[in-house]
N, C-alpha and C positions, 0 to 999 in steps of 0.2 A: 504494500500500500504506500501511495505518493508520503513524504511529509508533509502535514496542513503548514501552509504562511503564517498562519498566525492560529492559537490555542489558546486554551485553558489548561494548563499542567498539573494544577493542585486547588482543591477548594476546603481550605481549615475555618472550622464554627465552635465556636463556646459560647453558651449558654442563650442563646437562638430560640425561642420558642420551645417546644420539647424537647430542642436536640443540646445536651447537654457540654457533647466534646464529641468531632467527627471529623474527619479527614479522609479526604475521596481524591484517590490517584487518576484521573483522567486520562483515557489514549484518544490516539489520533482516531481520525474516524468518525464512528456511529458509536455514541453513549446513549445507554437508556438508563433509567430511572424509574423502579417499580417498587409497590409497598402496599398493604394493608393502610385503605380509608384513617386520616389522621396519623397515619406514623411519623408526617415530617416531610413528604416529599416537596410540599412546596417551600418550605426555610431553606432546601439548596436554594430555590430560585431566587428567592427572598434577601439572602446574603449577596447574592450577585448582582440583586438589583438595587441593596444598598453601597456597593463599591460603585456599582452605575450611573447614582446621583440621586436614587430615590430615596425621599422624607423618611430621616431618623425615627421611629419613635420609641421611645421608651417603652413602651405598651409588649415591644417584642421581646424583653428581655424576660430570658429562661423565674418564673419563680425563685425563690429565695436565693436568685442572685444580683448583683449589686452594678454588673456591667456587660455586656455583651461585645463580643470580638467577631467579627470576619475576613477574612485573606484569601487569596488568591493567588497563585504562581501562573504570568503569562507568558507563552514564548511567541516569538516569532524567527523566523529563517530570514527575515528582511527589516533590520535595524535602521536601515540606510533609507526604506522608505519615506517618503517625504514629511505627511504626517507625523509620523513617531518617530523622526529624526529631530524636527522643528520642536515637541516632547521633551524630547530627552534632553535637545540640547537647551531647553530654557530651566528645565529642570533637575537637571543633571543627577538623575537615579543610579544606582546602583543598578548594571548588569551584567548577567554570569551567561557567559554562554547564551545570548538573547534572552534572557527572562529575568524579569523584573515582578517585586512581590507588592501586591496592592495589599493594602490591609487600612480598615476601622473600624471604631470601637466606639459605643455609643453607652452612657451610663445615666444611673434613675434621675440623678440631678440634672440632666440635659447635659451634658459638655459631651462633645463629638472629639475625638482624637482621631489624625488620618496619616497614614506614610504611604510613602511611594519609593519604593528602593530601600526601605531600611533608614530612609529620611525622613524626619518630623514633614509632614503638608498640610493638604485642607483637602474636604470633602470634595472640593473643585476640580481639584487638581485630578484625584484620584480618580473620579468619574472622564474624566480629560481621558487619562490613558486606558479604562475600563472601557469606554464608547471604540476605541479603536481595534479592540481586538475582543470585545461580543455584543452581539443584538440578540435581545429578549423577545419574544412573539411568545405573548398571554393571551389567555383565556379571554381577556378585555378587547382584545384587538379584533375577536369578529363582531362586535358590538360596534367599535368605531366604523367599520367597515360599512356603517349605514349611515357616516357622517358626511355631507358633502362636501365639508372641509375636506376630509379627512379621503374622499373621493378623487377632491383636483390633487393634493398631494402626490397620489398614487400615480393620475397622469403625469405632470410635471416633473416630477423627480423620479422617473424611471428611463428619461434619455436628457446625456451631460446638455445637448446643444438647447432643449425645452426649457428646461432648468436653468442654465444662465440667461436665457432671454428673456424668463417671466421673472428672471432676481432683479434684472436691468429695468422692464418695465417696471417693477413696483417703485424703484428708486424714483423715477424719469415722472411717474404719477405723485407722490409723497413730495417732488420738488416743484410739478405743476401747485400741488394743493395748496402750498408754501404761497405762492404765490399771490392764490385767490384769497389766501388771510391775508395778506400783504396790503393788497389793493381794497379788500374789504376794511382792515384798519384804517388803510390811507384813505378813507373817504368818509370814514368814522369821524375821524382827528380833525380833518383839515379844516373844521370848524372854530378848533379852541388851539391851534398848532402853537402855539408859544407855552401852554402849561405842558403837552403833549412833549416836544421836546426837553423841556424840565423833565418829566419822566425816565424820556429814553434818556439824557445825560446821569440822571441819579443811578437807575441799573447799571448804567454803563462803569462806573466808577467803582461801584460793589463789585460788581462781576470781574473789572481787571485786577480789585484787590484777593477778592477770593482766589483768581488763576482757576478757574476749573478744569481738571484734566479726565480726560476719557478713560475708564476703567481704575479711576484713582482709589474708589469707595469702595470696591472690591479687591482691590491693594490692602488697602490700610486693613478693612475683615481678615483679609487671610494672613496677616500680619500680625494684627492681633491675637488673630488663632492660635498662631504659633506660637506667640508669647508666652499667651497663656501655659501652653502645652510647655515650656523650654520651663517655666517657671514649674510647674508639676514636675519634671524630669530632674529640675535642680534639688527640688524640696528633698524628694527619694534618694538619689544618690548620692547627697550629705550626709543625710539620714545612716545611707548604707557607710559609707567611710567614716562618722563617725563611731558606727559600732567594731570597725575594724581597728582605729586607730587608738581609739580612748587608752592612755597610758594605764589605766590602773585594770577593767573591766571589757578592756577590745581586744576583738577577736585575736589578732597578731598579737598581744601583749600574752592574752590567756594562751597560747598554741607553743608561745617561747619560754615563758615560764615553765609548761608540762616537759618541753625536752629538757628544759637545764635540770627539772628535780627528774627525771630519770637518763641523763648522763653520764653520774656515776656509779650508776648499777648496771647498765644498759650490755657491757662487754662479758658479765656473769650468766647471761642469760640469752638462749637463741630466740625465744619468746619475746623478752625484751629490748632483743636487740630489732629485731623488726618493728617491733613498736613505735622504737624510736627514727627506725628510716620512715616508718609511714607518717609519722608526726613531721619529720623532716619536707615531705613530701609534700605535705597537706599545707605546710607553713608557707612553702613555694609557690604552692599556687592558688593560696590567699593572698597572698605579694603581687603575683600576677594579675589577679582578680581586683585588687585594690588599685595598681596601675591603672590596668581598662579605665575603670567607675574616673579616677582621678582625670586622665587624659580626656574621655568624653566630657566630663563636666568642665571641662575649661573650654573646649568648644563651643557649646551650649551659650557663652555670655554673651550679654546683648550688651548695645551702644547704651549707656547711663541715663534712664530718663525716657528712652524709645517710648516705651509703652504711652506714659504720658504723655509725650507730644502725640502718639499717634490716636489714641482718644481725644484731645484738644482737637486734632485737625479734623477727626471724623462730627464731633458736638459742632463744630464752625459750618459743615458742609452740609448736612443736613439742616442746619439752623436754615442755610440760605436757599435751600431746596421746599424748604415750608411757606419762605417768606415769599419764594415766586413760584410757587407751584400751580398758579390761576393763570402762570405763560407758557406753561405746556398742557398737552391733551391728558383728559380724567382717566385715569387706570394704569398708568405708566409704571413702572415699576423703579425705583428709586435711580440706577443707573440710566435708564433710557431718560427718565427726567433731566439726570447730568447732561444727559448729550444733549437732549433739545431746547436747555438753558445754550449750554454752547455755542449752537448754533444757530440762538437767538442773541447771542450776544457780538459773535461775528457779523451780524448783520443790522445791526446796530447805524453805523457807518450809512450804509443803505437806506436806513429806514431815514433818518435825520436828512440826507439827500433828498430821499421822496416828500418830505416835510417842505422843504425850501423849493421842490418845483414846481411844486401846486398842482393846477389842471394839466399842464403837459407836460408831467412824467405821470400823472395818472393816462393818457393817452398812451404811452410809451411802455406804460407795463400792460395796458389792456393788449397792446399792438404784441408783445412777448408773449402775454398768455395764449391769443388765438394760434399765435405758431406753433406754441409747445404743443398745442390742445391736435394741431393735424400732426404733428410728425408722432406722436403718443397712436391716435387713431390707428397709423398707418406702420406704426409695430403692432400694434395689437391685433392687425389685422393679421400680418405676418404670423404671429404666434396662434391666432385660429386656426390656420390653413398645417402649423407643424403639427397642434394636438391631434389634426385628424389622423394624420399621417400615424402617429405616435399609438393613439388608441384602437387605430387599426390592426398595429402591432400586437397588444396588448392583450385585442380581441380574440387574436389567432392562436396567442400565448396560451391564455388563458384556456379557451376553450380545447384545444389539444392536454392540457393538463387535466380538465373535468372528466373527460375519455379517460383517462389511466384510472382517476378517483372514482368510476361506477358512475358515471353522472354522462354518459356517450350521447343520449338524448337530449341533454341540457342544451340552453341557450343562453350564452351570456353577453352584452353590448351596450357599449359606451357613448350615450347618445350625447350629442352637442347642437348647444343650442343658443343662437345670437342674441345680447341683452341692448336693445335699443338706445343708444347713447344720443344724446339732442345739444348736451353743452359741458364743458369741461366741471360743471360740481356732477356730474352724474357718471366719469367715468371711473370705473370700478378697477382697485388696485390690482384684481389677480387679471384682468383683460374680456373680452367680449363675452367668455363664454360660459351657459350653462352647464357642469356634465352632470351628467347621472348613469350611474353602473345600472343596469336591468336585467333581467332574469327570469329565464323562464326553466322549469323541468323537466318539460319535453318540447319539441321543436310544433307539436301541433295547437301550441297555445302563444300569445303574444308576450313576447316578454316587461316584468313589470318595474318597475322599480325597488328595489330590496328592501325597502320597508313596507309593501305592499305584498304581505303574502308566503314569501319564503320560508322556509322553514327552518327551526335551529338547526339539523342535523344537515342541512343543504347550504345551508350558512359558513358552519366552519366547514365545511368542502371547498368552497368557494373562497375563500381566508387561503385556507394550504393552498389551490391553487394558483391563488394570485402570489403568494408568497414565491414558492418555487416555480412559478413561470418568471420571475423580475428578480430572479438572483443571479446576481452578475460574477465572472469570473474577475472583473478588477473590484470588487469589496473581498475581500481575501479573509473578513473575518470570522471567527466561531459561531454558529445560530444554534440560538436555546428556544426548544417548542416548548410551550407551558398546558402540554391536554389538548395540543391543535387538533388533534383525533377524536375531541368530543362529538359526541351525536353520530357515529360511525361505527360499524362493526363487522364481521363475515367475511366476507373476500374482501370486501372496500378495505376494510381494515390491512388486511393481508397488502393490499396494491400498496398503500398509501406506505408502508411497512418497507415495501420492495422500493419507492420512489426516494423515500428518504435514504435509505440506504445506498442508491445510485447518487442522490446529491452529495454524500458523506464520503465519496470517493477522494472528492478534490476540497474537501475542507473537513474542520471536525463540528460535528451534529449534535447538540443535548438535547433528546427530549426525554419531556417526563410525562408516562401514560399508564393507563389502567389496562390497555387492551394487548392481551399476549399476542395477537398477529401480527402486532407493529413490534412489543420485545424481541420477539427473535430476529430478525433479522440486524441486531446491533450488534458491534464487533464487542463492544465490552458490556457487560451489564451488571447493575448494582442495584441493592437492595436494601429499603428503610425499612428497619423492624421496631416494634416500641413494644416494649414490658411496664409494667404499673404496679404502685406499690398505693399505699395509705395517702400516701403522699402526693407521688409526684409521677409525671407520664416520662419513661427515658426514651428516647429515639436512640438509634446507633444505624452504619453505613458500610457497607461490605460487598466484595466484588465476589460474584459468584460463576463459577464455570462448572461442565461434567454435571454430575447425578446433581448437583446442588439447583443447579440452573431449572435442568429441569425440572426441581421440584416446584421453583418457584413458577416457574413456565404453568402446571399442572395448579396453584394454587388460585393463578390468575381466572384459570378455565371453571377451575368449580368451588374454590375455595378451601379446598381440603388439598395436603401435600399427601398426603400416602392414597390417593382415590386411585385406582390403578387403571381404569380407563382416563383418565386425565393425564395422568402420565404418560399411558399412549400416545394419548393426543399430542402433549406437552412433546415428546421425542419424535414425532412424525413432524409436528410445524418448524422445531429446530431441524430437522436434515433435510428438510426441502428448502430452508432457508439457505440453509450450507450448499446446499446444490446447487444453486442458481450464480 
């Protein structure tokens, strides 16, 4: 089997939900994940999807424990790539032979702790290099699948040249809209024009003292962060060196003491006499151990004060982000706020010009706007005519994929539809057009629109198919299915089993399923089991091959591991697996 470009090599959880302490050796290829309803299956995914950048919550942390951990080990064959070159080199991880270890840690008091290589980061970061080497497809994702949002995406971001030309239009319309405020204020104003510019001179003046800079607020947070965390790291390994060094009661003080009072007995004795090489020994590499702790914690120091400044600078920027917050659009989220201060204050200049030209430079930006408004039209127009092209693709994709899933009768198409545009407030950021995925499941009916009708179990057919029709051999990275096989069973199951297995060739596969036709044909397989006590539910995670497999092959069938007809079954679907 090829080597995947890029993997998941190790996935370690402590105290996770049920799963108490568990580490899963991942191979290349096709990984399944099977278990008994509530063993845990989904806290693999759950851990992955917190390296991924999904909301911490405490809520997940294992009962009567205090913190929850999870890590990752990812490899890739292609360091050099562009992406995780640009990565590494602004972050500069630790990596051994292409793999670098993600890990966070999230505790009841809310504080987040995150590394990347073995180095203090931020939850940012971490989901930074976790997005480059896996995409999750949840359960949630056939439900989107009925978003229209969530529909043009599918079109447009499944060919490079669609996708940058509908990135360019959005820009090109966002700098039209600019505009129509523009001209809409300048006709507001020009009434009272002399308090008006007193306004824009007063922001103007704030704004050049504040300096606002782009992505500054999310600097200083992840800075923060770290501080925090350097400050937790410093506390501990004081803590730890004082216990080593304390003259009268540290560790080194007690370990040299015990060799000098057996010294001189130590050569009367062969019992003794090792005793004291092993004390000797022990002494050594508490020495050594005392170095590390020492050596990293002088690392760790920050500039005198950092912290401080950089809480003052964060209190100052937000102060000034409250006080103009009525100069950008309602919902923005604190940085996008930063930028479109910015970029109202860059233009500042502009606006105080449009103040002093009165009626014609109000001419002169009406004259700009109708320009932008046709050459906007006449991309948009262009990007109508690539969608078709594109979802004609898509169409062929797709429906060739429903053939393989038991769906041969199905109908699937991607209607488009023109939104009548009259003047530049009405032309729409993604461009002219409506779409809508439609569906039908047989060809002797019309197809409808996918909230009209479909059914769950023809739903996520439709999901897998779009998925593995639009996977591209340049995204190179790992796909984790979260139960894409729901509402599917029998042969379908079996195809969808054999399909994933063919896409697992040239990349590696996670999925996690209940259905033994899709198990077998994975190269490696693994199994959540959980026992229970008075207490507390334990999950644990274990790779299974031989009689073991198929027992569990045979549990999925009937629920019972010793059914001896299920074990048939169970060893018949594994060697017709193997055979193909």
């Amino acid at each position: 089997m090829a080597s995947n470009k890029r993997s998941i090599r190790e996935i370690s959880i402590a105290n996770l939900g049920v799963i108490e302490s568990a580490t899963l050796e991942l191979g290349n290829g096709f990984n399944v994940l099977t278990g008994e309803t509530g063993a845990g299956k989904t806290m693999i995914l759950t851990a992955l999807g917190l390296l991924a950048g999904e909301k911490a919550d405490s809520d997940f942390i294992r009962a009567g424990a205090e913190k929850l951990s999870v890590a990752c080990i990812v490899h890739t064959d292609e360091i050099d790539a562009e992406t995780i070159a640009e990565l590494v080199s602004e972050h500069e991880p630790a990596v051994d032979d292409g793999e670098i270890v993600l890990a966070r840690s999230v505790s009841r008091d809310g504080k987040n702790r995150a590394q990347v290589g073995g180095s203090l980061s931020t939850a940012g970061t971490v989901s930074k290099f976790a997005n480059e080497f896996y995409s999750i497809h949840g359960q949630g994702s056939n439900q989107k699948l009925l978003s229209p949002t969530y529909q043009r995406r599918v079109v447009d971001l499944s060919d490079d040249q669609l996708a940058l030309r509908t990135a360019e239009f959005r820009v090109k319309v966002s700098e039209l809209r600019e505009r129509l405020k523009q001209i809409a204020e300048l006709r507001k104003s020009s009434g009272d024009r002399e308090a008006n510019k007193a306004k824009l001179l007063a922001f103007q003046k704030e704004w050049q003292r504040i300096s606002l800079k782009t992505g500054e607020l999310e600097s200083i947070n992840e800075r923060i962060e770290q501080l925090d965390s350097v400050q937790e790291w410093q506390s501990a390994l004081a803590g730890a060196l004082a216990a080593l060094d304390d003259e009268e009661r540290g560790g080194l003080s007690s370990i040299s003491n015990a060799i000098r009072s057996l010294n001189p007995i130590s050569g009367s004795s062969e019992v003794l006499r090792l005793i004291s090489e092993r004390l000797s020994v022990s002494k050594n590499e508490l020495s050594d151990l005392r170095n590390e702790m020492s050596k990293l914690l002088g690392n760790l120091e920050s500039e005198p004060g950092e912290l401080d400044k950089l809480r003052e600078r964060k209190a100052a920027l937000l102060g000034f982000l409250k006080k103009n917050s009525h100069l950008a659009d309602a919902g923005l989220d604190e940085e996008e706020t930063i930028q479109r201060l910015i970029e109202y204050g860059l233009s500042i200049e502009g606006l105080l010009a449009d103040l002093e030209g009165g009626d014609e430079r109000l001419a002169e930006i009406e004259a700009e706007i109708a320009t932008s408004f046709q050459l906007s039209m006449e991309s948009a127009d262009e990007i109508s005519k690539l969608r078709k092209i594109v979802s004609q693709q898509i169409e062929n994709a797709v429906t060739k994929e429903l053939e393989g899933l038991g769906l041969g009768g199905a109908a699937f198409s991607i209607d488009l539809s023109l939104i009548q545009v009259n003047s530049p407030d009405d032309l729409p950021l993604d461009g002219l057009d409506e779409i809508v995925f439609k569906f039908a499941s047989h060809q002797s009916v019309s197809p409808l629109p996918l909230n009209k009708g479909i059914s769950g179990g023809e739903l996520s057919r439709l999901m897998l198919a779009i998925e593995l029709a639009l996977v591209s051999d340049r995204n190179p990275s790992a796909i984790i299915f979260d139960e894409v096989d729901a509402g599917i069973g029998g042969e379908t199951a079996n195809v969808v089993g054999a399909r994933i297995a063919k896409l697992a060739k040239s990349r590696q596969i996670i999925v996690v399923t209940h259905l033994p036709q899709v198990a077998v044909w994975a190269d490696n397989h693994f199994v959540i089991t959980k026992s229970a006590n008075q207490e507390f539910v334990h999950s644990s995670v274990g790779k299974v091959s031989g009689d073991e497999r198929e027992k569990e092959v045979a549990r999925m069938l009937s629920g019972e591991v010793e059914n001896a007809a299920a074990l048939l079954h169970a060893r018949s679907l594994l060697e017709h697996a193997r055979s193909e």
